[in-house]
VEXFINU-265836 format. One record per atom (N, C-alpha, C): atom name; residue number from 1; x, y, z; residue in one letter. Coordinates in pm, whole numbers, plus 50000, padded with zeros to 5 digits. Layout:
% VEXFINU-265836
+----+-----+-------+-------+-------+---+
|  a |   k |    c1 |    c2 |    c3 | r |
+----+-----+-------+-------+-------+---+
| CA | NUM |     X |     Y |     Z | A |
...
+----+-----+-------+-------+-------+---+
END
This chain:
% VEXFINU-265836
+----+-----+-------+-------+-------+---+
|  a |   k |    c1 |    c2 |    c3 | r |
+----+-----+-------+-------+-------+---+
|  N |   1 | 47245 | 55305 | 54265 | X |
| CA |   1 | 47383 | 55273 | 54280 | X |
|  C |   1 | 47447 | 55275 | 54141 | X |
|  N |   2 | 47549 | 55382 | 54124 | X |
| CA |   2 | 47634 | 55398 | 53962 | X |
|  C |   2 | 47783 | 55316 | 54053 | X |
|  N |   3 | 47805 | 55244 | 53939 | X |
| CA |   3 | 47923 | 55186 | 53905 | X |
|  C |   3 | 48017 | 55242 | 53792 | X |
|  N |   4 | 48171 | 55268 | 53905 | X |
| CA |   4 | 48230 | 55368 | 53771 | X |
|  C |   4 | 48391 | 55222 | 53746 | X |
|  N |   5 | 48391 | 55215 | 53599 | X |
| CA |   5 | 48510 | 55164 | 53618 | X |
|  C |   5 | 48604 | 55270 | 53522 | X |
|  N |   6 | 48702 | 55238 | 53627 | X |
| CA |   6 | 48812 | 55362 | 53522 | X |
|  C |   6 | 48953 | 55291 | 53413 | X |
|  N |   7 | 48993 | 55367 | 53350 | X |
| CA |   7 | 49069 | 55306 | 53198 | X |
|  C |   7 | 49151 | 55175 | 53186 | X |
|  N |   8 | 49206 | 55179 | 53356 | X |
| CA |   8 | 49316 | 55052 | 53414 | X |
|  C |   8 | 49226 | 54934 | 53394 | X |
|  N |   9 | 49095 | 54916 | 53437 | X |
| CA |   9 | 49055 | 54778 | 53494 | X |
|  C |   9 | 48968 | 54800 | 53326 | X |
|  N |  10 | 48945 | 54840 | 53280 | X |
| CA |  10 | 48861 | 54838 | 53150 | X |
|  C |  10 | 48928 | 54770 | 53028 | X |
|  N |  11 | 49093 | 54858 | 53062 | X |
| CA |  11 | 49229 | 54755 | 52967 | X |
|  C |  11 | 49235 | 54630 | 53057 | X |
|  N |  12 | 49250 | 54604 | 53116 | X |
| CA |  12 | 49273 | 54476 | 53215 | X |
|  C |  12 | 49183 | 54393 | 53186 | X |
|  N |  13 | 49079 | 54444 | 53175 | X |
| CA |  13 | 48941 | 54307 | 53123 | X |
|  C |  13 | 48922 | 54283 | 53012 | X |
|  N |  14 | 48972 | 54365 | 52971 | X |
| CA |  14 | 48983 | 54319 | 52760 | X |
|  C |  14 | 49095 | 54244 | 52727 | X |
|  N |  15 | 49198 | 54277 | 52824 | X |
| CA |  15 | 49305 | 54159 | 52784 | X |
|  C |  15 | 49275 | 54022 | 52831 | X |
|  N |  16 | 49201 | 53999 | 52934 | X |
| CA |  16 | 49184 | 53874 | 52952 | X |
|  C |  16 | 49040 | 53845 | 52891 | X |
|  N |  17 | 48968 | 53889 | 52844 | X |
| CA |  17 | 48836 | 53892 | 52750 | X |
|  C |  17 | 48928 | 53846 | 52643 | X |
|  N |  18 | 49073 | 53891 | 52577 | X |
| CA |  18 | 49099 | 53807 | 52501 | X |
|  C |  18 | 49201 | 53698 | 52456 | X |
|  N |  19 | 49239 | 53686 | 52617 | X |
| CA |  19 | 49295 | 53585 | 52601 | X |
|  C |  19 | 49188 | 53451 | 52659 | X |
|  N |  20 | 49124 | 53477 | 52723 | X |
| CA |  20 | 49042 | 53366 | 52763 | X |
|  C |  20 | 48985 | 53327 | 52591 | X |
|  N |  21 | 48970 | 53405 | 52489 | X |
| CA |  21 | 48896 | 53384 | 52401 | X |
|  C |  21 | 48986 | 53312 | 52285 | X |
|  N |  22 | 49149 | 53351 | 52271 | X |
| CA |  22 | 49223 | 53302 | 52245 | X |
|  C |  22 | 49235 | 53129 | 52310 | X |
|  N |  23 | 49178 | 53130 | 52352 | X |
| CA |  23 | 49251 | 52989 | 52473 | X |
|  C |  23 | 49127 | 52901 | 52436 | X |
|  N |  24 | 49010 | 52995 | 52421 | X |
| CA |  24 | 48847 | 52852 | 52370 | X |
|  C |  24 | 48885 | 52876 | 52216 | X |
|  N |  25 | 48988 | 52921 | 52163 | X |
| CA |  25 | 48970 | 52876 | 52013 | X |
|  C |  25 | 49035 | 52792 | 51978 | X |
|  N |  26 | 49155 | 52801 | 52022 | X |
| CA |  26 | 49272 | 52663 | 52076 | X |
|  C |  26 | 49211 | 52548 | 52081 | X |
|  N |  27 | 49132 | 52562 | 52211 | X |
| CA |  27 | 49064 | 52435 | 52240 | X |
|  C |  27 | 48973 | 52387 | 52151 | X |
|  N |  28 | 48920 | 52486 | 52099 | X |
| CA |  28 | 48819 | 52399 | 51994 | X |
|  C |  28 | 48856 | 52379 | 51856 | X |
|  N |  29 | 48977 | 52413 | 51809 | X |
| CA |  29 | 49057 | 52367 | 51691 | X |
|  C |  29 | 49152 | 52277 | 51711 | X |
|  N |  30 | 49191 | 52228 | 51864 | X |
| CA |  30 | 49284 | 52102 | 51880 | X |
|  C |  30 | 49225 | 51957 | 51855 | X |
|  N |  31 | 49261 | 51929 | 51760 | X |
| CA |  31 | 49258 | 51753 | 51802 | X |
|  C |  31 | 49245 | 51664 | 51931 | X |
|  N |  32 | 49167 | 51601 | 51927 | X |
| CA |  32 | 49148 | 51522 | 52059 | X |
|  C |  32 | 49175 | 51385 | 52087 | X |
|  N |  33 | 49290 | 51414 | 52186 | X |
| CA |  33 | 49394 | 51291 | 52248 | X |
|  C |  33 | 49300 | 51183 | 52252 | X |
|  N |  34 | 49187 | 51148 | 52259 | X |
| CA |  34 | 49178 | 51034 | 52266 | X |
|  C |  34 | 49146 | 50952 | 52116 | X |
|  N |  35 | 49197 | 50986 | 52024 | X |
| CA |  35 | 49223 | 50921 | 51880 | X |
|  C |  35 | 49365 | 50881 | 51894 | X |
|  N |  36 | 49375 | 50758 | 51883 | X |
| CA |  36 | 49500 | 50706 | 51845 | X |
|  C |  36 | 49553 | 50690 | 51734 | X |
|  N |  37 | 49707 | 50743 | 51732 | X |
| CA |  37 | 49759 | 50745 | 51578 | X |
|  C |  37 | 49777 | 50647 | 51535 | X |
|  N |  38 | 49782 | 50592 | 51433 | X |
| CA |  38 | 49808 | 50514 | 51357 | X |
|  C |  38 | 49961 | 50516 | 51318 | X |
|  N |  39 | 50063 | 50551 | 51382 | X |
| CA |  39 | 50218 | 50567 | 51368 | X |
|  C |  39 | 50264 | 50444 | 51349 | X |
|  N |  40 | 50209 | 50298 | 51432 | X |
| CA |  40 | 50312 | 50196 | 51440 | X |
|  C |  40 | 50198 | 50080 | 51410 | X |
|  N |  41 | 50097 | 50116 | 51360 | X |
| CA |  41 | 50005 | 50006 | 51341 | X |
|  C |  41 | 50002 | 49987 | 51184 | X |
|  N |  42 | 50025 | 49830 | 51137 | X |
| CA |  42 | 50032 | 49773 | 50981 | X |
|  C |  42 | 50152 | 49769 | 50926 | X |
|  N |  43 | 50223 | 49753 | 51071 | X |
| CA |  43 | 50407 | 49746 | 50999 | X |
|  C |  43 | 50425 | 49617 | 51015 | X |
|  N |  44 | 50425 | 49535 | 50925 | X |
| CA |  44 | 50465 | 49380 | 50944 | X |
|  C |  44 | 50561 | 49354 | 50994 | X |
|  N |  45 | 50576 | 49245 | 51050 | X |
| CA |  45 | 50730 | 49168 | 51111 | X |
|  C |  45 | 50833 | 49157 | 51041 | X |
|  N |  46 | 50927 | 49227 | 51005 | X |
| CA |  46 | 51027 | 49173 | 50903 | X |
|  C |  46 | 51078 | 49064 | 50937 | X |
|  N |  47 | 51114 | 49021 | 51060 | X |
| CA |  47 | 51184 | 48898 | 51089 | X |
|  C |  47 | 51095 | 48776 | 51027 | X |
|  N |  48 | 50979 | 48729 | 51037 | X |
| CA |  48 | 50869 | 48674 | 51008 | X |
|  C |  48 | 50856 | 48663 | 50876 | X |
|  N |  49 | 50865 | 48770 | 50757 | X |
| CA |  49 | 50872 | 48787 | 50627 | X |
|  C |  49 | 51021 | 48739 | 50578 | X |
|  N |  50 | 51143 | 48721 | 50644 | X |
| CA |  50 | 51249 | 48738 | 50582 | X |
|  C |  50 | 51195 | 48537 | 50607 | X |
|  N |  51 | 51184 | 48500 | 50752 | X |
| CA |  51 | 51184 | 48364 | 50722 | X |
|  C |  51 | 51059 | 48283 | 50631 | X |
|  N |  52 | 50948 | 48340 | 50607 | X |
| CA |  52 | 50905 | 48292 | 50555 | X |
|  C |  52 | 50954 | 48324 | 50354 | X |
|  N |  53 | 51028 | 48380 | 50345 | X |
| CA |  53 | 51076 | 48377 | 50229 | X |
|  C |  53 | 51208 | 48289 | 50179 | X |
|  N |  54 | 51280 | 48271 | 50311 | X |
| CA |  54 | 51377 | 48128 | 50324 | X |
|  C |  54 | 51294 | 48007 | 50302 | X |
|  N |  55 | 51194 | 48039 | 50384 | X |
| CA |  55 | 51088 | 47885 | 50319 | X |
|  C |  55 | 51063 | 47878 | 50205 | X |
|  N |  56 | 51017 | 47960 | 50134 | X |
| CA |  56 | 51000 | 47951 | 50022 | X |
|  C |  56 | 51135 | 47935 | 49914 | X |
|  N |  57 | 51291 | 47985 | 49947 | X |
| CA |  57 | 51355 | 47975 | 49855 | X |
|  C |  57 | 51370 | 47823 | 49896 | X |
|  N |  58 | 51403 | 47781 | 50039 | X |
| CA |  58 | 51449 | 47628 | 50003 | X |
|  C |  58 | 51350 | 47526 | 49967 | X |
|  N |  59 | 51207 | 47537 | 49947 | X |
| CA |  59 | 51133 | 47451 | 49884 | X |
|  C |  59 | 51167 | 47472 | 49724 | X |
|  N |  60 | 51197 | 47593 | 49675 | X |
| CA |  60 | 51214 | 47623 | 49523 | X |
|  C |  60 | 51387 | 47548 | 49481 | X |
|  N |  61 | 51425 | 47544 | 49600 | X |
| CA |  61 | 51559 | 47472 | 49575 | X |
|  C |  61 | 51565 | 47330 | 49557 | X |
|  N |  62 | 51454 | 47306 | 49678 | X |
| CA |  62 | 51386 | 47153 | 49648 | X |
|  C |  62 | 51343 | 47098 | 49520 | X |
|  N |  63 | 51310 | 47217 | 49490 | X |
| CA |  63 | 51158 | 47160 | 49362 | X |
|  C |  63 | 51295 | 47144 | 49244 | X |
|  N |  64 | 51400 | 47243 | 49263 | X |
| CA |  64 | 51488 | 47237 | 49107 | X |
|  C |  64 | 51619 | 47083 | 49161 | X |
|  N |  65 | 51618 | 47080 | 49261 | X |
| CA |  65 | 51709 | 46919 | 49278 | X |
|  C |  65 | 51620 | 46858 | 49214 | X |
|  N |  66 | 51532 | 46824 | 49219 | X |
| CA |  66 | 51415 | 46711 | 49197 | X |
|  C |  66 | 51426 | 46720 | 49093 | X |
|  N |  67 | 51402 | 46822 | 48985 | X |
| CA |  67 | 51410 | 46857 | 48826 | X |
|  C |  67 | 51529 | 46811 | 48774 | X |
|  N |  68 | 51643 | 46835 | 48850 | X |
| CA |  68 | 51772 | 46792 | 48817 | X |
|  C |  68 | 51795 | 46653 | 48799 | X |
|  N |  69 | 51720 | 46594 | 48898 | X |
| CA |  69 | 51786 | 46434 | 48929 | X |
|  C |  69 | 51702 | 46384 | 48821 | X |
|  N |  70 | 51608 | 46445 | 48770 | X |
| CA |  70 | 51477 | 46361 | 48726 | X |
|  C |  70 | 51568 | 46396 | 48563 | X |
|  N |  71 | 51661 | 46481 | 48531 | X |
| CA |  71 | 51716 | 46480 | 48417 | X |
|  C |  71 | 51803 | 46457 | 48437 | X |
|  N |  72 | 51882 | 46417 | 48485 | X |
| CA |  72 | 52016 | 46336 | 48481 | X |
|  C |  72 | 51977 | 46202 | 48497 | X |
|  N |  73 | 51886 | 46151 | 48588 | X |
| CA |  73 | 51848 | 45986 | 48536 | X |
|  C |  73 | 51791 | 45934 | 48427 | X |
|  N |  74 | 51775 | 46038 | 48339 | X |
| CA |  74 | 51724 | 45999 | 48173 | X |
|  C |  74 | 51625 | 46035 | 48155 | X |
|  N |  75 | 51490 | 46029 | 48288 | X |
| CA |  75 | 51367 | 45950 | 48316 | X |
|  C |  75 | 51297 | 46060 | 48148 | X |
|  N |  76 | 51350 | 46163 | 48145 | X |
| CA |  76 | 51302 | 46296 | 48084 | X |
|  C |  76 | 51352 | 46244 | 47921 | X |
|  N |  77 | 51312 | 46282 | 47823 | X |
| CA |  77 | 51363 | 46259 | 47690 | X |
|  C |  77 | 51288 | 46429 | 47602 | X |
|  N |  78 | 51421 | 46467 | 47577 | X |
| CA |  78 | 51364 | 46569 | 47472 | X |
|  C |  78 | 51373 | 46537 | 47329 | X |
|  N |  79 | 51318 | 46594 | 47240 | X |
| CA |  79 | 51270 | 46563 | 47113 | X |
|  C |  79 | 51287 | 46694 | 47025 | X |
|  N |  80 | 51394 | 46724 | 46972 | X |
| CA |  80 | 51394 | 46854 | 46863 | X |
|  C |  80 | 51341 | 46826 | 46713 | X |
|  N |  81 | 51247 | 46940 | 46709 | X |
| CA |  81 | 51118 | 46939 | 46589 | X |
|  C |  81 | 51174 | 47033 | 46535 | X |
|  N |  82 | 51195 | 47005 | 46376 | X |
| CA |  82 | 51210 | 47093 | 46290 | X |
|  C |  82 | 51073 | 47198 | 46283 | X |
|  N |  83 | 51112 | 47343 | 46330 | X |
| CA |  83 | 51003 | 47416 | 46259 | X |
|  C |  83 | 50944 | 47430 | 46166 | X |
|  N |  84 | 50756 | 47431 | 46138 | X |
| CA |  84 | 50736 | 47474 | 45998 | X |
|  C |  84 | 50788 | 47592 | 45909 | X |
|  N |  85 | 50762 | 47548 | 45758 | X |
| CA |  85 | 50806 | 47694 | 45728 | X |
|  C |  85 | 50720 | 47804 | 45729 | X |
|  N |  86 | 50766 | 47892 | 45794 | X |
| CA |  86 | 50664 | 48027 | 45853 | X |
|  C |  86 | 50606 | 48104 | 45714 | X |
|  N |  87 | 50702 | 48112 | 45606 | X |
| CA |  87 | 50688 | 48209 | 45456 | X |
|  C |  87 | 50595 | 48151 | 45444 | X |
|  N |  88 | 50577 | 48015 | 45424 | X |
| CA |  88 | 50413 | 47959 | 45336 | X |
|  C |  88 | 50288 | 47991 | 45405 | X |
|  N |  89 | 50269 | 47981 | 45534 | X |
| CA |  89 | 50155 | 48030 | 45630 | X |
|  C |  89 | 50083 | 48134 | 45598 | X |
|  N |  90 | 50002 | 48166 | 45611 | X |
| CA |  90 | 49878 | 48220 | 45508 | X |
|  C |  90 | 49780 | 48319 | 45616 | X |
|  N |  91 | 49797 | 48443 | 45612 | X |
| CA |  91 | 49727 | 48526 | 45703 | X |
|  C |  91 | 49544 | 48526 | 45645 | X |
|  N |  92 | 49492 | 48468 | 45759 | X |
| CA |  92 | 49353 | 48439 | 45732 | X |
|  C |  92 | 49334 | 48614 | 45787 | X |
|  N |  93 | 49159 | 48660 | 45728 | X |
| CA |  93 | 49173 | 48786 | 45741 | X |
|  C |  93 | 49060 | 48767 | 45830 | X |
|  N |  94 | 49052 | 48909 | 45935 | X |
| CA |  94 | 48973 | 48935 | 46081 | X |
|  C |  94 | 48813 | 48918 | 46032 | X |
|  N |  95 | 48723 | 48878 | 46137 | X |
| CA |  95 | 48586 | 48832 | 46064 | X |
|  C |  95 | 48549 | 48985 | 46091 | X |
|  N |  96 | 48442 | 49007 | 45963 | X |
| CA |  96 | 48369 | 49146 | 46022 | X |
|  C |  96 | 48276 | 49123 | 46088 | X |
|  N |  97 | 48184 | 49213 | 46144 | X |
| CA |  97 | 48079 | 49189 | 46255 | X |
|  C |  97 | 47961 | 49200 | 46172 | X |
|  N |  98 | 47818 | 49141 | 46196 | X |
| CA |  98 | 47749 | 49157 | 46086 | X |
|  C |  98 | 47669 | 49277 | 46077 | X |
|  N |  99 | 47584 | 49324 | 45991 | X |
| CA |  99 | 47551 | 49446 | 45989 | X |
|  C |  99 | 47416 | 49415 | 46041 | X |
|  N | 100 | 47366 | 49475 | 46120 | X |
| CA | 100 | 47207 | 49487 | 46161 | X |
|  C | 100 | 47097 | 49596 | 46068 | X |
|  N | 101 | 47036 | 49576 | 46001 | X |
| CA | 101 | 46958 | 49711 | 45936 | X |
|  C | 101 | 46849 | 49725 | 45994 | X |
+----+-----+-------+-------+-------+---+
END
């Protein structure tokens, strides 16, 4: 038994010989859906950050009343020191390292 195929079905099977072959290369160079992107994951709360930074300014607001009152009731005393004189000060010179022989 000879089997003849003629020019029609010979083009016909090579085009889909290459598109089927086109189509497993696709597939095996696509990425695979079941990896999840990382698009919306490690974005902090801004709402959450903005209040916890109100916490923090009104404790720092706290902390400078407190500083305030504590110098306006006296409790604090400053003391202005005449500086030494800097010209007489005496540049001591860098130690060398010792020599090993």
């Amino acid at each position: 038994m000879k089997v003849t195929v003629d020019g029609y079905t010979r083009i016909l099977l090579s085009v889909i010989t290459v598109l089927l072959t086109v189509l497993a290369v696709g597939m095996w160079c696509e990425t695979p859906t079941t990896i999840p992107s990382a698009g919306a994951q490690g974005i902090p709360d801004s709402g959450q950050q903005l209040h916890e930074i109100s916490q923090k300014l009104n404790s720092i607001d706290k902390s400078i009343a407190e500083l305030k009152a504590l110098m306006v009731s006296g409790a604090v005393k400053v003391q202005v020191v005449e500086a030494k004189d800097t010209k007489k000060a005496t540049v001591k010179p860098a130690l060398k390292a010792p020599v090993n022989k």
